[in-house]
C-alpha positions in Angstrom: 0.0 0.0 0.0 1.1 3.4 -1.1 0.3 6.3 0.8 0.9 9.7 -0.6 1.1 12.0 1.9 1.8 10.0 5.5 1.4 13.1 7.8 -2.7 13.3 7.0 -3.1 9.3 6.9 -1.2 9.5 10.4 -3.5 12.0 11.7 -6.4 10.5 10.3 -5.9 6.9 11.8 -5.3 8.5 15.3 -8.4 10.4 14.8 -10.1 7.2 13.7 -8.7 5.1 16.7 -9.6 8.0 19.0 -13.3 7.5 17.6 -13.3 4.2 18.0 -11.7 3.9 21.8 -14.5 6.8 22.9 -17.6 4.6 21.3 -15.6 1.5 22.7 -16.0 3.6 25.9 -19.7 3.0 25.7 -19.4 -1.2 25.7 -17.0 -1.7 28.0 -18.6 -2.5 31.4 -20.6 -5.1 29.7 -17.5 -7.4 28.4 -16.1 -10.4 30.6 -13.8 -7.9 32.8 -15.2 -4.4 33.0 -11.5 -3.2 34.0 -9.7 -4.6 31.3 -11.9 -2.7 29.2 -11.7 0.5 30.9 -7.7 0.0 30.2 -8.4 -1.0 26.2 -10.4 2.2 26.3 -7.8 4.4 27.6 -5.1 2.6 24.9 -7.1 3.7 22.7 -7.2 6.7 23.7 -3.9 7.1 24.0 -2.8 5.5 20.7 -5.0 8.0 18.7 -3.2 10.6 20.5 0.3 9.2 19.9 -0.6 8.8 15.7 -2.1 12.4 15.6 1.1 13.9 17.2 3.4 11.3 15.4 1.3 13.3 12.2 1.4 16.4 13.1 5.7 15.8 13.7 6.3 13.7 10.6 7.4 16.8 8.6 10.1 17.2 10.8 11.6 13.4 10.4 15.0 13.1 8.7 13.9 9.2 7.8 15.0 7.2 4.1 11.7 6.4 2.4 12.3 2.6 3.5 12.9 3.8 7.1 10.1 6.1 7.2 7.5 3.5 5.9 8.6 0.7 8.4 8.1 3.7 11.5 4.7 4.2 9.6 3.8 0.9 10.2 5.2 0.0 13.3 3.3 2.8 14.6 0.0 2.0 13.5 0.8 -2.0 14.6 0.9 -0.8 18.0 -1.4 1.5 18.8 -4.1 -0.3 16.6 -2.9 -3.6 17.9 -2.6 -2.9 21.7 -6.5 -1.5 21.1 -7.8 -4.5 20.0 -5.5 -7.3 22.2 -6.7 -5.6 25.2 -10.1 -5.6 24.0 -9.4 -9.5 23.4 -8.2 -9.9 26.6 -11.3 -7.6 28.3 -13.8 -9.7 26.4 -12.3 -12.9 27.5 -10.9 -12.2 31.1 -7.3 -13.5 30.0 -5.0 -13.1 33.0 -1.7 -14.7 32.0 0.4 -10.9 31.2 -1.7 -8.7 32.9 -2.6 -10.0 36.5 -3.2 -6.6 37.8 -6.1 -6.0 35.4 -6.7 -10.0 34.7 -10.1 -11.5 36.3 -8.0 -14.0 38.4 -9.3 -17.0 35.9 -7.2 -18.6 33.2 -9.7 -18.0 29.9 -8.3 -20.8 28.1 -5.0 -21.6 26.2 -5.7 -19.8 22.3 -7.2 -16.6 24.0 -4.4 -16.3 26.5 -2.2 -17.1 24.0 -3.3 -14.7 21.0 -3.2 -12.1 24.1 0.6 -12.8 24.9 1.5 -12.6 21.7 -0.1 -9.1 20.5 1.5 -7.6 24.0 4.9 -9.0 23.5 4.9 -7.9 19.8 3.3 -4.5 20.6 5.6 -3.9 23.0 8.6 -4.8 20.6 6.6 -2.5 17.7 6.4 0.6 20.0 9.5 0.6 21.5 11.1 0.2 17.9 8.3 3.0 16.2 9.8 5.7 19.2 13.5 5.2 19.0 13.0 5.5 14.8 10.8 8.6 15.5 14.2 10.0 17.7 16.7 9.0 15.2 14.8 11.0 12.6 14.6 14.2 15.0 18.6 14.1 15.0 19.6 17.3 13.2 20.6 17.4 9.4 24.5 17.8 9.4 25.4 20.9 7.0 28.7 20.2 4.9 
């Protein structure tokens, strides 16, 4: 997929998660664990934040086009992908990472597992997204 100009396509997918975490907002005390889905609610929330700013910087990114289109994706892997594993994990009551929010029961092995996974990868995608956002705030060197 091409996209021609990544600072409004940034901006618009944080708006769009940002929608979608405030009607999420709406559902959540009725899922399997009401506090897991508080926490998916304010990911959300934060994740369309962290797109719309990573937008409104991306103008200001020294990134190679190959670069810049892997930080494009990692950041919307994360912030979409948190959304929905915590909503996984809220809707199912999966404990096995999160035993602070967890419902104290196991929810079986492929949701608990599907839940791991997304967090650990997430984690990994964020992480990665941020330090390739700070590399490409590094100044341009004059000659």
């Amino acid at each position: 997929m091409r996209i021609d100009n990544p600072r409004r396509y940034l901006i618009g997918a944080g708006i769009l998660l940002f929608l979608i975490a405030l009607v999420f907002g709406l559902i959540f005390p009725r899922l399997a664990n009401p506090r897991m889905g508080l926490s998916a609610h304010l990911i959300g929330l934060q994740g369309g934040v962290f797109l719309t700013v990573l937008g409104l910087i991306w103008g200001e990114l020294n990134l190679s086009p190959k670069v810049a289109k892997a930080t494009i994706w990692l950041g919307l892997y994360g912030n979409y992908g948190n959304f929905v594993t915590n909503v996984i994990a809220a809707a199912y009551a999966t404990t096995r990472l999160q035993p602070i929010f967890g419902s104290g029961k196991f929810a079986g092995d492929w949701p608990e597992n599907v839940v791991s996974f997304g967090l650990i990868s997430i984690a990994a995608a964020v992480i990665f997204c941020c330090v390739l956002v700070l590399w490409g705030l590094r100044r341009k060197i004059a000659m």
